[in-house]
C-alpha positions in Angstrom: 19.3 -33.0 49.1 19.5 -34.3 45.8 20.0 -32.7 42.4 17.7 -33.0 39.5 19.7 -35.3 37.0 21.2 -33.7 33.9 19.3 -35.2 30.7 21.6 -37.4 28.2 22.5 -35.4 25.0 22.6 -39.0 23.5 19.2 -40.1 24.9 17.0 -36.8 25.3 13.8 -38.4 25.7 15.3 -41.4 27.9 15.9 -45.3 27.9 14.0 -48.0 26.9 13.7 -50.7 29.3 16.1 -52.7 26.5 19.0 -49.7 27.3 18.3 -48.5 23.7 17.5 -44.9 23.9 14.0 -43.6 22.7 13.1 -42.3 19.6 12.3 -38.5 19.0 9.0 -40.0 17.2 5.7 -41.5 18.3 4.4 -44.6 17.9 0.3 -43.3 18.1 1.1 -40.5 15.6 3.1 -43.5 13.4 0.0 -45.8 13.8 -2.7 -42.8 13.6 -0.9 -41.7 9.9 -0.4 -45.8 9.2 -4.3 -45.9 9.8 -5.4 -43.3 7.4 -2.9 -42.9 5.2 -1.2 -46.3 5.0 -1.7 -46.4 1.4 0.7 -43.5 0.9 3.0 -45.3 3.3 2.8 -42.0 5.4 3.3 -43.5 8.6 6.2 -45.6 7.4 7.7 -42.3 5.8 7.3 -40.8 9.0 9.5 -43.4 11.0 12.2 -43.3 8.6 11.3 -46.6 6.8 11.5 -45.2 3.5 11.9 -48.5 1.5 9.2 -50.0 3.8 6.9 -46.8 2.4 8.1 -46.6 -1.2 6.3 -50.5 -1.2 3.5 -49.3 0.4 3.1 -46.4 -2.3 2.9 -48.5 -5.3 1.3 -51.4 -3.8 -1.8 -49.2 -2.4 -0.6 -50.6 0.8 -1.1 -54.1 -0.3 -4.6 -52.8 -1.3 -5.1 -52.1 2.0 -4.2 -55.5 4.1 -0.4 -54.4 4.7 -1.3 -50.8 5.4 -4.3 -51.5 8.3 -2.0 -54.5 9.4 0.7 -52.6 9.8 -1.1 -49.5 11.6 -2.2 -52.2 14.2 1.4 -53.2 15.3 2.6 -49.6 14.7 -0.2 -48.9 17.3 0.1 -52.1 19.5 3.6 -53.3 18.8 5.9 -52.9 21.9 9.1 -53.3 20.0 7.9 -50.8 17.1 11.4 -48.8 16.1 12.3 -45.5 13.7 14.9 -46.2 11.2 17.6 -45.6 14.0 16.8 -49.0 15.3 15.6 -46.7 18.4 12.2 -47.6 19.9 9.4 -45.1 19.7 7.8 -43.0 22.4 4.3 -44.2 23.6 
């Protein structure tokens, strides 16, 4: 009989298949805000990039480009990570 296996305080949403534990954000919710508000640099805010953001902010996300570029990889990317260096959940 085995016994369901206690979750890690310092991983609560698991490993990555690199050991580095997952993120406590989402990578569609990053890429979804990156899509529609990537001008603000909302999806960017959201993962923690703040300097990353502030750019986007007074650039209009590179009038657009950056911001719909960078939803993409938010939404695509397999090595997409918050702030934390911690990869975000799928």
């Amino acid at each position: 009989m085995s016994f369901p296996q206690q979750p890690d305080a310092n991983a609560p949403f698991g490993y990555a298949p690199n050991g580095v534990p997952y993120s406590e954000k989402s990578k569609v919710v990053a890429g979804v805000l990156q899509l529609f508000l990537g001008c603000f640099g909302v999806g960017r805010f959201y993962t923690g990039h703040t300097g990353m953001a502030i750019g986007q902010l007074l650039t209009c996300g590179g009038l657009g480009v950056w911001a719909l570029i960078d939803a993409i990889m938010l939404l695509v990317g397999s090595n997409t990570t918050d702030s934390q260096g911690r990869v975000l959940r799928g």
